[in-house]
C-alpha positions as a Markdown table, in Angstrom:
| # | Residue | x | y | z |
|---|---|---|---|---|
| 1 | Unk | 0.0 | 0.0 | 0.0 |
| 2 | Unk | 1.6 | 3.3 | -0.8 |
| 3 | Unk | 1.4 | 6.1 | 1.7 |
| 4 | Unk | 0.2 | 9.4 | 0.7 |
| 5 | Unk | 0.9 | 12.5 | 2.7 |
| 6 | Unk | -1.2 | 15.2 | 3.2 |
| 7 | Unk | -0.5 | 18.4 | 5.0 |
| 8 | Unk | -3.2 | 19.6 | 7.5 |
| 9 | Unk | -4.1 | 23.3 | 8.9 |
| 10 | Unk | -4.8 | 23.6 | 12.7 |
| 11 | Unk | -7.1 | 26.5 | 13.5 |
| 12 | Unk | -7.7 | 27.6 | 16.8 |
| 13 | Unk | -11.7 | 28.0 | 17.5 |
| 14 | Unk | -11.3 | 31.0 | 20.1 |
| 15 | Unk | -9.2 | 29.1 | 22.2 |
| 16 | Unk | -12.1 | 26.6 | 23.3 |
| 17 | Unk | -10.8 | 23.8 | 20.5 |
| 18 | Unk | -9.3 | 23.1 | 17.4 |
| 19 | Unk | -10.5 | 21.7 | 14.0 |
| 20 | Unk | -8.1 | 20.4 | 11.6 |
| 21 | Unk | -8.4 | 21.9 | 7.3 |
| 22 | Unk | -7.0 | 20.1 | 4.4 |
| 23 | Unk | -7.0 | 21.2 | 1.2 |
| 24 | Unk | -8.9 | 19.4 | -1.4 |
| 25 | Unk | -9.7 | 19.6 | -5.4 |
| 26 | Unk | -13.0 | 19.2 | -6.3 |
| 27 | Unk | -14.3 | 20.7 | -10.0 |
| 28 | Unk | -10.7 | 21.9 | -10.6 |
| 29 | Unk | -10.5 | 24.6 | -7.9 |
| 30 | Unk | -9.0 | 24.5 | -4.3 |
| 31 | Unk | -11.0 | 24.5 | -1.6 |
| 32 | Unk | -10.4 | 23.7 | 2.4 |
| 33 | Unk | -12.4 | 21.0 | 4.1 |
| 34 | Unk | -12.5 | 20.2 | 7.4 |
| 35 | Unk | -11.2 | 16.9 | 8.7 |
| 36 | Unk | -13.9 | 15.4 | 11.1 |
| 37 | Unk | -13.2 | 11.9 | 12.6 |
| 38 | Unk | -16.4 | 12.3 | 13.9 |
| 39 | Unk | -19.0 | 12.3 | 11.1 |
| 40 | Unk | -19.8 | 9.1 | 9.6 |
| 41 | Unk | -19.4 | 10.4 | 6.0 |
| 42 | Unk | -18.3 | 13.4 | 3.7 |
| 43 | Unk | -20.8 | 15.9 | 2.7 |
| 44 | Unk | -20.4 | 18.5 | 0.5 |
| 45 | Unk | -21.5 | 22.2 | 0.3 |
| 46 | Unk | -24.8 | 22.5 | -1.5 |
| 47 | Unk | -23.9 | 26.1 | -3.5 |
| 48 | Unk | -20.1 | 24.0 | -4.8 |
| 49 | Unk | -22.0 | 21.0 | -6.2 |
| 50 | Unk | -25.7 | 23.2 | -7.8 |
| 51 | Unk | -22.7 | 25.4 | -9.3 |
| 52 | Unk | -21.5 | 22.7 | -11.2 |
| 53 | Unk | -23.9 | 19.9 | -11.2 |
| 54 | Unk | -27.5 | 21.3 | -11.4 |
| 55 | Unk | -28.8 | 18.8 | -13.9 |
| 56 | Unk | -27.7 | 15.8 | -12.3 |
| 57 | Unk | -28.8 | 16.5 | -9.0 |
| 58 | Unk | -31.4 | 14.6 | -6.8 |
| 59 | Unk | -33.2 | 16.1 | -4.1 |
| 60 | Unk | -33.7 | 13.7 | -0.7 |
| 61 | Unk | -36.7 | 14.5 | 1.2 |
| 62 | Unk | -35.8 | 11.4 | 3.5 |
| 63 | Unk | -32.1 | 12.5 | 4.1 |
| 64 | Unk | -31.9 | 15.3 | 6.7 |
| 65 | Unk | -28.3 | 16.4 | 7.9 |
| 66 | Unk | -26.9 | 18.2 | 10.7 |
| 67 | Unk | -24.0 | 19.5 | 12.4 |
| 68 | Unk | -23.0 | 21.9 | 14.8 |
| 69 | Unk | -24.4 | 24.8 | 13.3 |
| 70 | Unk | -27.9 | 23.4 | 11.6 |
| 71 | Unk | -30.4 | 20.8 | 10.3 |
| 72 | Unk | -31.3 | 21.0 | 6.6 |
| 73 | Unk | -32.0 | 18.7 | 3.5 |
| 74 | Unk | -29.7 | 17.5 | 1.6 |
| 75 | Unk | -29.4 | 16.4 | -2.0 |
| 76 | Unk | -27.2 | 14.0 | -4.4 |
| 77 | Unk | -24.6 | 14.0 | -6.4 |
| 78 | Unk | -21.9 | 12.4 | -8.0 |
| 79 | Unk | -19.1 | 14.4 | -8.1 |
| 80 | Unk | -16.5 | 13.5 | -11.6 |
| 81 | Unk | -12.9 | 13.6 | -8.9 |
| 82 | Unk | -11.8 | 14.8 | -5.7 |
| 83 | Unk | -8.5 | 15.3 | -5.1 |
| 84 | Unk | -7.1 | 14.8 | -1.6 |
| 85 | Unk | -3.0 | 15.7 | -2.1 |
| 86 | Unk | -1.9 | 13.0 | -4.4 |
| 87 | Unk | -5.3 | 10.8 | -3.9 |
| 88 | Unk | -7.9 | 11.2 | -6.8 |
| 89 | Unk | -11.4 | 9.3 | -5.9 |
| 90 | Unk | -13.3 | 9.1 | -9.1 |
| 91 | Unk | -17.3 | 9.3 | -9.0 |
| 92 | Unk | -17.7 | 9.9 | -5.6 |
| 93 | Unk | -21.0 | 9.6 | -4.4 |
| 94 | Unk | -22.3 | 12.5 | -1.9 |
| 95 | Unk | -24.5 | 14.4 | -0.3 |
| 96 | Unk | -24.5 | 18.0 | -0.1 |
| 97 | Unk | -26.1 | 20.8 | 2.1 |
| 98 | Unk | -25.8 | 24.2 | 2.8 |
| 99 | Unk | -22.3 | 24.9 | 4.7 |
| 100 | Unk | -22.6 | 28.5 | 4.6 |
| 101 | Unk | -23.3 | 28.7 | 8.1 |
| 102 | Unk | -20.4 | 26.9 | 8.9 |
| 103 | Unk | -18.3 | 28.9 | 6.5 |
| 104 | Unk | -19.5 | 32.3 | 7.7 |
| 105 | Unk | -18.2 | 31.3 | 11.4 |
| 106 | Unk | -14.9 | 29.9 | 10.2 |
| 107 | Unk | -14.4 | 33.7 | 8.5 |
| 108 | Unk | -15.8 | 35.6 | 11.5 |
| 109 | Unk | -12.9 | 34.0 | 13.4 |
| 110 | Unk | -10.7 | 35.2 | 10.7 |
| 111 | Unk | -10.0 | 31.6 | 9.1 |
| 112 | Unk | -11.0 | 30.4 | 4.9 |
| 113 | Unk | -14.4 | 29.1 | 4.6 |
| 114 | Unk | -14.8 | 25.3 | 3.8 |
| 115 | Unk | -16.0 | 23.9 | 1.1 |
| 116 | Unk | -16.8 | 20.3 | 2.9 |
| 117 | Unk | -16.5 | 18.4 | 5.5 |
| 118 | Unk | -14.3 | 15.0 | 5.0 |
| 119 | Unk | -15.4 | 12.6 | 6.9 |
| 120 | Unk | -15.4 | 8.3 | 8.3 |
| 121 | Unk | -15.7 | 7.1 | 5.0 |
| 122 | Unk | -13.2 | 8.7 | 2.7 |
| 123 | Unk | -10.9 | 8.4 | 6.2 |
| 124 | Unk | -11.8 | 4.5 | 7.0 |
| 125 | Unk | -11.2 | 3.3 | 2.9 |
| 126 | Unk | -7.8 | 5.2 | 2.8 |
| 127 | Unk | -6.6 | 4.0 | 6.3 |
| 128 | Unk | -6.1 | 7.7 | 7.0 |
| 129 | Unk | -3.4 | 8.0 | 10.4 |
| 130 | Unk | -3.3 | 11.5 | 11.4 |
| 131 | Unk | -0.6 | 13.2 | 12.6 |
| 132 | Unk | -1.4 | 16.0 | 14.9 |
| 133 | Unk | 2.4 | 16.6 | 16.1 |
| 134 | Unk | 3.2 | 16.9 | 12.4 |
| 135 | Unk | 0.3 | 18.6 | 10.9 |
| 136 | Unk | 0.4 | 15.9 | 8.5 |
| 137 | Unk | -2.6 | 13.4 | 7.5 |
| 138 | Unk | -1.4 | 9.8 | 5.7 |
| 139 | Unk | -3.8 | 8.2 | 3.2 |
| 140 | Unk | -3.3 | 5.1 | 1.6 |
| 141 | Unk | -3.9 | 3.9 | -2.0 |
């Protein structure tokens, strides 16, 4: 298996914790994503993927998402490649809602807005070992 590392970004959240950004590709632009061990899959900001995939999207009425910040509906996509460093996942199947909110508190604190938020199943398939010490995340082929 060939290791792939990936630098991460630590941002302080007003001194009461930390979240950890990495950059990833998505529709050929750069974007920042946060890195949460805790959600059970990556979603996707709803405004990235109607930008670029507004015919091919499906709109759940069954799905509902939240996070820290809100509850909304989600929809469908399949998004052509996203690059994580080196790693390109083809076709990846996701669900996207509205991240503005979380965006919009990232950049009141004076840090980028996010684009996603990567999550359990990208991490768990690539094997991901994160390196706080280093800053560094390591996914594997």
């Amino acid at each position: 298996m060939k290791s792939i590392p990936i630098p991460l970004k630590l941002i302080n959240l007003q001194d009461d914790g930390f979240h950890l950004l990495v950059e990833i590709v998505v529709f050929k632009e750069t974007h920042f994503a946060v890195l949460d061990t805790g959600a059970s899959r990556s979603v996707f900001d709803k405004a990235i993927i109607e930008k670029h995939l507004s015919e091919t999207l499906h709109v759940s009425e069954e799905i509902n998402a939240a996070t820290l910040f809100t509850t909304t509906t989600t929809i469908q996509a399949t998004i052509p490649e996203v690059k994580i460093g080196t790693l390109k996942i083809k076709n990846y199947e996701t669900v996207a809602f509205d991240l503005q909110s979380v965006s919009a508190t990232y950049q009141q604190f004076g840090h980028p807005p996010v684009a996603a938020i990567i999550g359990g199943d990208i991490l768990m398939q690539h094997n991901a070992v994160i390196h706080y010490s280093k800053l560094l995340m390591r996914l594997y082929r």
